[in-house]
N, CA, C and O atoms as a MOPAC input file, in Angstrom:
PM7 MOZYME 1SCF
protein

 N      0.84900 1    -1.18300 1     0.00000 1
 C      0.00000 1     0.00000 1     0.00000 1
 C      0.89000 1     1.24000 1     0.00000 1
 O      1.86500 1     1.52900 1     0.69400 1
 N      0.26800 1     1.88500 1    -0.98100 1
 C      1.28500 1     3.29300 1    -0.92900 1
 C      0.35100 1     4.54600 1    -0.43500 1
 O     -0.84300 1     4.29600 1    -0.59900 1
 N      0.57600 1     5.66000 1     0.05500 1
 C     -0.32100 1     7.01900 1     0.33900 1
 C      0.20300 1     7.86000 1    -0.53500 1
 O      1.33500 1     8.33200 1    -0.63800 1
 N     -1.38300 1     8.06500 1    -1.54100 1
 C     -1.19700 1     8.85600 1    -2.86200 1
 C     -1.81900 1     9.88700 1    -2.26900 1
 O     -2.25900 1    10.48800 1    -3.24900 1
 N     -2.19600 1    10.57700 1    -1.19100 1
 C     -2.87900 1    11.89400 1    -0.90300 1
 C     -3.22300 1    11.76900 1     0.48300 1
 O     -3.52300 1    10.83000 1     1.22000 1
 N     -3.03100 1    13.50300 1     0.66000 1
 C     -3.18000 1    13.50600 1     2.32100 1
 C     -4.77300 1    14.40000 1     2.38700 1
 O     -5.03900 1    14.97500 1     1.33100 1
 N     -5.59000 1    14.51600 1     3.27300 1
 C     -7.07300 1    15.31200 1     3.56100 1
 C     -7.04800 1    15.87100 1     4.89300 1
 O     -7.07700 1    15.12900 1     5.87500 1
 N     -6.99500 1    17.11100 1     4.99300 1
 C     -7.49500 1    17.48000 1     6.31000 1
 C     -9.02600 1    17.38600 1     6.73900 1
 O     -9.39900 1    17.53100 1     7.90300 1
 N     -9.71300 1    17.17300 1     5.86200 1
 C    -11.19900 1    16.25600 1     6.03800 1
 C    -11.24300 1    14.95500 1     5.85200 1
 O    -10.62300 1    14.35700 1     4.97300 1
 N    -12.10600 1    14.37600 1     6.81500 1
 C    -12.02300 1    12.73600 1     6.51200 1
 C    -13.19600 1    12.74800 1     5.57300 1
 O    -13.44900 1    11.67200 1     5.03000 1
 N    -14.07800 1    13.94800 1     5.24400 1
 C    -14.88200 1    13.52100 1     4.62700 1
 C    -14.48500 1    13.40500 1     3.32900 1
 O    -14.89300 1    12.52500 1     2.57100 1
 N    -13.58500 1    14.39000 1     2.99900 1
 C    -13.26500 1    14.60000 1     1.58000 1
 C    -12.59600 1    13.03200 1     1.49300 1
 O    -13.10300 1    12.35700 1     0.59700 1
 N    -11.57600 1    12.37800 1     2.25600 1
 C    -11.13400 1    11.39400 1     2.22800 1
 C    -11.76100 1    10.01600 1     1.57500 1
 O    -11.23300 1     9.28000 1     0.74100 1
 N    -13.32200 1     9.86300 1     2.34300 1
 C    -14.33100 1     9.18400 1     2.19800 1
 C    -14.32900 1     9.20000 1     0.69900 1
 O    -14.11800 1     8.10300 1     0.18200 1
 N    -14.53600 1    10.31000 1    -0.18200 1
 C    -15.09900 1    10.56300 1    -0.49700 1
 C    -14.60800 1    10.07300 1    -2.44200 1
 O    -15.26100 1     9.68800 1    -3.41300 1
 N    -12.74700 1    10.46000 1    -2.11100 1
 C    -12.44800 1    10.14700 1    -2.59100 1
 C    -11.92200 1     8.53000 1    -2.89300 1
 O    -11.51400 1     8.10000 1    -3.97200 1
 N    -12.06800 1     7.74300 1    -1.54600 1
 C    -12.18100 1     6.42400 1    -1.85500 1
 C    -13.18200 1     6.00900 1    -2.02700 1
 O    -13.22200 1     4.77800 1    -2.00300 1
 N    -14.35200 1     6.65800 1    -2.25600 1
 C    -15.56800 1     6.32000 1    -2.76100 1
 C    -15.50400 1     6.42900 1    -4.49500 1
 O    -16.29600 1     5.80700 1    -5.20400 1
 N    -14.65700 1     7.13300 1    -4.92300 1
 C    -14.70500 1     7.49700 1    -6.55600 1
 C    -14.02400 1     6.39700 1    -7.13800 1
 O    -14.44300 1     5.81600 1    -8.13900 1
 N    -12.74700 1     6.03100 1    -6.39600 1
 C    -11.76300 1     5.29800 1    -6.69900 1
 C    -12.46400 1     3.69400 1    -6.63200 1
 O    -12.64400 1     3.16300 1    -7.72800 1
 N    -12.76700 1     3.09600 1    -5.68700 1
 C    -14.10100 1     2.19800 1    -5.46200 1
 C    -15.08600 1     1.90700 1    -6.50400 1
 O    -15.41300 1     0.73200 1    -6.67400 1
 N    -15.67800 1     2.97700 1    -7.33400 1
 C    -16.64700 1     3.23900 1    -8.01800 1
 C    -15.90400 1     2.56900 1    -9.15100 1
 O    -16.54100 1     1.60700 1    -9.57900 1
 N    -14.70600 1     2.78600 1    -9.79500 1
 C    -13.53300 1     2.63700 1   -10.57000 1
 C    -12.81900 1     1.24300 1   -10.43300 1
 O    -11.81000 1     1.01300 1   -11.10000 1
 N    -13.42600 1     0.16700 1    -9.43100 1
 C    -12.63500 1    -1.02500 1    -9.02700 1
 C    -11.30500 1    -0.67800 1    -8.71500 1
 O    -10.35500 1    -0.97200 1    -9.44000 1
 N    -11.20900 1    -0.03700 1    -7.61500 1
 C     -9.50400 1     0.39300 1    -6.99700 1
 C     -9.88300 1     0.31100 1    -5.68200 1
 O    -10.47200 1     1.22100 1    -5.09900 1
 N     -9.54600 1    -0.83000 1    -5.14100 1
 C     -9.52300 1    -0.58000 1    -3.39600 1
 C     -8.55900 1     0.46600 1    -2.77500 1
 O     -7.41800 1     0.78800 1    -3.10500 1
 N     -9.30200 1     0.86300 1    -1.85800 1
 C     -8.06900 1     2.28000 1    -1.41300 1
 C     -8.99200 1     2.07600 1     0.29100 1
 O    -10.12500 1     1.68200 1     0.56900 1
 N     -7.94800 1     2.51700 1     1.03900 1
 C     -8.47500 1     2.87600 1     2.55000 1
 C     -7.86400 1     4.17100 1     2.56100 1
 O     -7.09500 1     4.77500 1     1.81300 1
 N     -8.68600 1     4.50800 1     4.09200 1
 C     -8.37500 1     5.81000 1     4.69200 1
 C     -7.64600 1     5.52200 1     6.35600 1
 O     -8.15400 1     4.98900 1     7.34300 1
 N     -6.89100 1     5.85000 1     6.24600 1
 C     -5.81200 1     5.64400 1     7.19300 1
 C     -6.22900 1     7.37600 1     8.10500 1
 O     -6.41300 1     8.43200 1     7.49900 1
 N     -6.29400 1     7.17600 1     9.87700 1
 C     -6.49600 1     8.93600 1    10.42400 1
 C     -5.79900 1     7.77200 1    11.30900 1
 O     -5.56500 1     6.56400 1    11.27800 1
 N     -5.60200 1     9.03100 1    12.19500 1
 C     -5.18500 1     9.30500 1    13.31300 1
 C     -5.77300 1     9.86300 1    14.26000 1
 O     -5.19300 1    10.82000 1    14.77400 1
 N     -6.98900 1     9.48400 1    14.75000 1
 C     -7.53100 1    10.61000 1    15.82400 1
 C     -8.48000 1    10.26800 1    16.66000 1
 O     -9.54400 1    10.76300 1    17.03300 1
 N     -7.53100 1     8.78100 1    17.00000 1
 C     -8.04800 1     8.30200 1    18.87200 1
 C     -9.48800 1     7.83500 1    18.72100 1
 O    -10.50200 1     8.09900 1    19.36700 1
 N     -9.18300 1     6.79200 1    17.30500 1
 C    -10.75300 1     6.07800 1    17.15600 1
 C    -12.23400 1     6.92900 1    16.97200 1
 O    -13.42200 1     6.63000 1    17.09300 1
 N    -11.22800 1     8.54300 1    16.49700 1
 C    -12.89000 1     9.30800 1    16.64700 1
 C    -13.07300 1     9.97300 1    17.43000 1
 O    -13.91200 1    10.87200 1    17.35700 1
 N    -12.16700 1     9.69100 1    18.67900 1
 C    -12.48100 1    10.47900 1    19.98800 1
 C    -11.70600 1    11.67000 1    19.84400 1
 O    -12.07500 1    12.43400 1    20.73600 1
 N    -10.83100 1    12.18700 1    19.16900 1
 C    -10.04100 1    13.66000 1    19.44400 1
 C    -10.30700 1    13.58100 1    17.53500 1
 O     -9.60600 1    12.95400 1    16.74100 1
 N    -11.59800 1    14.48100 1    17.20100 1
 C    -11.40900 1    15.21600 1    15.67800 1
 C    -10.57500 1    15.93500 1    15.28500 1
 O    -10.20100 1    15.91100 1    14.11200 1
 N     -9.99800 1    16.90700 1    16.36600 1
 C     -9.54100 1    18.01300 1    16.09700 1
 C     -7.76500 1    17.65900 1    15.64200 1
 O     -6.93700 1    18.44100 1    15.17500 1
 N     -7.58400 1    15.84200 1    16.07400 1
 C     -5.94600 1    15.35800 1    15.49700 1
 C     -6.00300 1    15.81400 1    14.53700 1
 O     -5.17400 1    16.71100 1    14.37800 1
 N     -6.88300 1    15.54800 1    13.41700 1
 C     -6.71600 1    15.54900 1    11.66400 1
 C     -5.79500 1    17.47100 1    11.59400 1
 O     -5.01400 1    17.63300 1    10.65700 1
 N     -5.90400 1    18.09800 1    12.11100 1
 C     -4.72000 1    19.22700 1    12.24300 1
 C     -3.45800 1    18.68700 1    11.98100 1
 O     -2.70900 1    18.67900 1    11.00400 1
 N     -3.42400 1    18.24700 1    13.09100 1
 C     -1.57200 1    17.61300 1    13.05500 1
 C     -1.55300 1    16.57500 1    12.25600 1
 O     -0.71200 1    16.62800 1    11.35900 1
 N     -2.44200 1    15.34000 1    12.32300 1
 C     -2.58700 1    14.42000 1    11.40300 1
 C     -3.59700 1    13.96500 1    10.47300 1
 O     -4.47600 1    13.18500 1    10.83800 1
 N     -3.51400 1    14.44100 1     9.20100 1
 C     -4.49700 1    14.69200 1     8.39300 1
 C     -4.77400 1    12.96300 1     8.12500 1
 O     -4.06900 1    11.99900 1     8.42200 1
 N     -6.13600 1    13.04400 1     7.42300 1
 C     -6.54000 1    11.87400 1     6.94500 1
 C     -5.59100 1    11.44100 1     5.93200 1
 O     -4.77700 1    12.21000 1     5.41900 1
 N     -5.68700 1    10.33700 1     5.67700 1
 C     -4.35500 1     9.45200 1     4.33800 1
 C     -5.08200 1     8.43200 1     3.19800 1
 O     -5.39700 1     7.24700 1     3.30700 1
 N     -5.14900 1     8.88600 1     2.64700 1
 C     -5.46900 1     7.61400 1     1.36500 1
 C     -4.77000 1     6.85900 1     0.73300 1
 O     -3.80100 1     7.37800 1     0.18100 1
 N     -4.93100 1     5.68400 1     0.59900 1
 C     -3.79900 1     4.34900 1     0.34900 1
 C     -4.41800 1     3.79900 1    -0.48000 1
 O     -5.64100 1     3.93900 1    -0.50900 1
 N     -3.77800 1     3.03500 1    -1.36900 1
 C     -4.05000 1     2.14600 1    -2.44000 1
 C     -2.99700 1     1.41300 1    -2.55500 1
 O     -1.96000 1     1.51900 1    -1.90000 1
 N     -3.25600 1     0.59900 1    -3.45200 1
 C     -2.16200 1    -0.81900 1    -3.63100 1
 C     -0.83900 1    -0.15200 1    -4.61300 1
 O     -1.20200 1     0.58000 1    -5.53500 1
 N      0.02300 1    -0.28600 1    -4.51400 1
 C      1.34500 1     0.40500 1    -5.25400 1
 C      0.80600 1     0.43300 1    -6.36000 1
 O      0.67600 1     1.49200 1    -6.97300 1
 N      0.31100 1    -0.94300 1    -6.91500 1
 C      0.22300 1    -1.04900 1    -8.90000 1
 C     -0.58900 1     0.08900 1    -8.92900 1
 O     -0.46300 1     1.04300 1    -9.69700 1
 N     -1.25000 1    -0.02800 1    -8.24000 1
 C     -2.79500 1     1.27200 1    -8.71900 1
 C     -2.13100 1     2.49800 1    -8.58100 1
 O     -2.60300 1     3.04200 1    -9.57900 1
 N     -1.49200 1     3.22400 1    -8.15800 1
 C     -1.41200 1     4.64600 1    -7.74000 1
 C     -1.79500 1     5.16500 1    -8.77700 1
 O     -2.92000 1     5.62900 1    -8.96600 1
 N     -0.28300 1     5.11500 1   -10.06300 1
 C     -0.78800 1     6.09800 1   -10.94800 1
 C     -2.21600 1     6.24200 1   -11.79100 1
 O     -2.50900 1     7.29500 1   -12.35800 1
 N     -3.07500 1     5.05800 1   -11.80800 1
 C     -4.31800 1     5.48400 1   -12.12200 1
 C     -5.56800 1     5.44100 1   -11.30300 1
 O     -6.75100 1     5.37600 1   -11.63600 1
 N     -4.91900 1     5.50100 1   -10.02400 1
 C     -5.54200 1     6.03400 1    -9.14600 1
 C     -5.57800 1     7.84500 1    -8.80500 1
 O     -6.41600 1     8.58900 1    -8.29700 1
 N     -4.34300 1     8.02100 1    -9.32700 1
 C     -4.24600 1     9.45500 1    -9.07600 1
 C     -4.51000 1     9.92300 1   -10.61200 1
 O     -4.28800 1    11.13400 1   -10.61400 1
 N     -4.77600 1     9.62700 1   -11.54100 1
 C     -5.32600 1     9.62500 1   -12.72800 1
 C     -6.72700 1    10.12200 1   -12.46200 1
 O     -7.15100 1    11.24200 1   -12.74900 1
 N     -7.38500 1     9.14700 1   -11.87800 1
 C     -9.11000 1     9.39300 1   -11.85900 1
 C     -9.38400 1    10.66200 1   -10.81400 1
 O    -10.26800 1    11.46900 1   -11.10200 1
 N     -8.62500 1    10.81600 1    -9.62400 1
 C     -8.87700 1    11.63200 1    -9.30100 1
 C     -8.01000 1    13.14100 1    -9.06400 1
 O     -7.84500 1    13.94800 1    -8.15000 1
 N     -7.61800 1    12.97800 1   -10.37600 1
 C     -7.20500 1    14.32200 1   -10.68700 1
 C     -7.61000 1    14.38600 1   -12.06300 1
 O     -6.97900 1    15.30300 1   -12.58900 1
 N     -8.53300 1    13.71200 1   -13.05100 1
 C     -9.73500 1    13.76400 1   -14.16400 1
 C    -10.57500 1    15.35200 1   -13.68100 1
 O    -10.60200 1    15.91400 1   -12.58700 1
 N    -11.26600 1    15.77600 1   -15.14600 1
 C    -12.03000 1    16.63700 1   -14.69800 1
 C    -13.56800 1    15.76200 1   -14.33900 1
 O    -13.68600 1    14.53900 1   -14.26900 1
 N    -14.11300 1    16.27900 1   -14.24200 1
 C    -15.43600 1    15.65000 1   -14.32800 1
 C    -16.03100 1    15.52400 1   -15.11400 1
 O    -15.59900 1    16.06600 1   -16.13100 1
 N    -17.25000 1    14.84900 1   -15.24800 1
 C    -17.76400 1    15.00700 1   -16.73800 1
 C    -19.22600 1    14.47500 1   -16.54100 1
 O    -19.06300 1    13.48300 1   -15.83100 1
 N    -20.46700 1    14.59600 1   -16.77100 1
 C    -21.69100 1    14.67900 1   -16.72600 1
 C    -21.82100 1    13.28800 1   -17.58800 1
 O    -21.26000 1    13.21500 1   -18.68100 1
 N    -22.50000 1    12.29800 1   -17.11800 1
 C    -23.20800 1    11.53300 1   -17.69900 1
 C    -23.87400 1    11.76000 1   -19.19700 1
 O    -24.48900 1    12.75500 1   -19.58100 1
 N    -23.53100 1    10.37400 1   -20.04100 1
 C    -24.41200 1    11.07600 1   -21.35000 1
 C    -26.11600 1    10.95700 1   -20.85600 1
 O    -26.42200 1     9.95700 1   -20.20600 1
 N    -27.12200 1    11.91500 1   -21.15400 1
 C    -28.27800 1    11.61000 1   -21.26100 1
 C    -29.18700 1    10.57200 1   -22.13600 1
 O    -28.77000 1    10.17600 1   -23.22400 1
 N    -29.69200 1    10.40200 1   -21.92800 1
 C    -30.91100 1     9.62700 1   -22.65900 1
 C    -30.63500 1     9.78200 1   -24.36400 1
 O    -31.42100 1    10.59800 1   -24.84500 1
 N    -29.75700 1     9.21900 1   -25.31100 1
 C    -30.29100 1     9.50600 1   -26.57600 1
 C    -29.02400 1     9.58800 1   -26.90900 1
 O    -28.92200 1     9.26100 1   -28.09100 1
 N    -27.46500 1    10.01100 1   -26.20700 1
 C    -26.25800 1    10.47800 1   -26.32800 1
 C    -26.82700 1    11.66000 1   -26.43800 1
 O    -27.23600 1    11.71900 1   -27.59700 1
 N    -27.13600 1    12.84000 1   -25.76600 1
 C    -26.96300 1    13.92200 1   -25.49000 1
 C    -26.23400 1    14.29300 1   -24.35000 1
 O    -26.30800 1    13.50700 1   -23.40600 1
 N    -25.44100 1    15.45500 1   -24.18600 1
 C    -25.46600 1    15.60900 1   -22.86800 1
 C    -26.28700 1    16.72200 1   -22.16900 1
 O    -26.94400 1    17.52400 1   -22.83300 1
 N    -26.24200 1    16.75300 1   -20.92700 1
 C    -27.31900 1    17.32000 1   -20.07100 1
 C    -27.34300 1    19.10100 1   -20.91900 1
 O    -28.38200 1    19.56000 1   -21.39200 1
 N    -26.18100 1    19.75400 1   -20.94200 1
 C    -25.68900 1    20.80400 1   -20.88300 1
 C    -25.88300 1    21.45400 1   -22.61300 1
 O    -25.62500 1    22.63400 1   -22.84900 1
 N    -26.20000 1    20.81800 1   -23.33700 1
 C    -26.39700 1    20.50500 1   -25.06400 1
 C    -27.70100 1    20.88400 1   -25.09500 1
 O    -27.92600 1    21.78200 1   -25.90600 1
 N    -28.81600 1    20.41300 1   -24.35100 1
 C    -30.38100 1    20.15400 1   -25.07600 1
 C    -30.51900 1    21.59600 1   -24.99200 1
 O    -29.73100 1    22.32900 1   -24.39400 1
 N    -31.56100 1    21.97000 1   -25.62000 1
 C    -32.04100 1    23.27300 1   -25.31300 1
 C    -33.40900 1    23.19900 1   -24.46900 1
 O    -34.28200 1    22.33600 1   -24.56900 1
 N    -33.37600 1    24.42700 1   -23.52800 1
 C    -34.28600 1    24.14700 1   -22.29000 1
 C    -35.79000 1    23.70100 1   -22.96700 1
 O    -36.10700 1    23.76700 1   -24.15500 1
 N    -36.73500 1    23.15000 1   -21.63500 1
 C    -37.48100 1    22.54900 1   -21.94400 1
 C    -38.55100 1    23.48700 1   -21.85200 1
 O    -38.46300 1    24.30700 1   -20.93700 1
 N    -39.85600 1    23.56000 1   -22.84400 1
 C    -40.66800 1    24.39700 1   -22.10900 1
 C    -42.06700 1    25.29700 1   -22.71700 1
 O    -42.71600 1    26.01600 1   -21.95700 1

């Protein structure tokens, strides 16, 4: 396991092993902060995201991607149709 990124939110952390996940890439979140009981560690010790060595670089691939909107219904995308009305 290697740590491809550090979070001073665990949520953002979550959040991003939730994308990576989504992507078939196991990744954990590694904190420091007394099982939950002291939040305020993630200061000194920020949240950590880990993945398996092979994965990094396209792990840090996906989440440094821009985003991109689902195609709609038809291959349109959302941002293309003209409003409805």
């Amino acid at each position: 396991m290697v740590i491809i990124r550090e979070y001073v939110s665990e949520m953002e952390a979550l959040v991003a092993r939730s994308v990576l996940e989504a992507h078939q890439i196991p990744a954990v979140v590694l904190r420091d902060d007394a099982g939950g009981m002291l939040p305020a560690m993630h200061m000194l010790f920020p949240a950590r995201l880990a993945v398996r060595a092979y994965d990094a670089t396209q792990a840090l691939y996906i989440l440094d991607a821009p985003f991109e909107p689902d195609d709609a219904i038809g291959g349109e995308r959302y941002f293309d149709r003209p409003p409805e009305g």
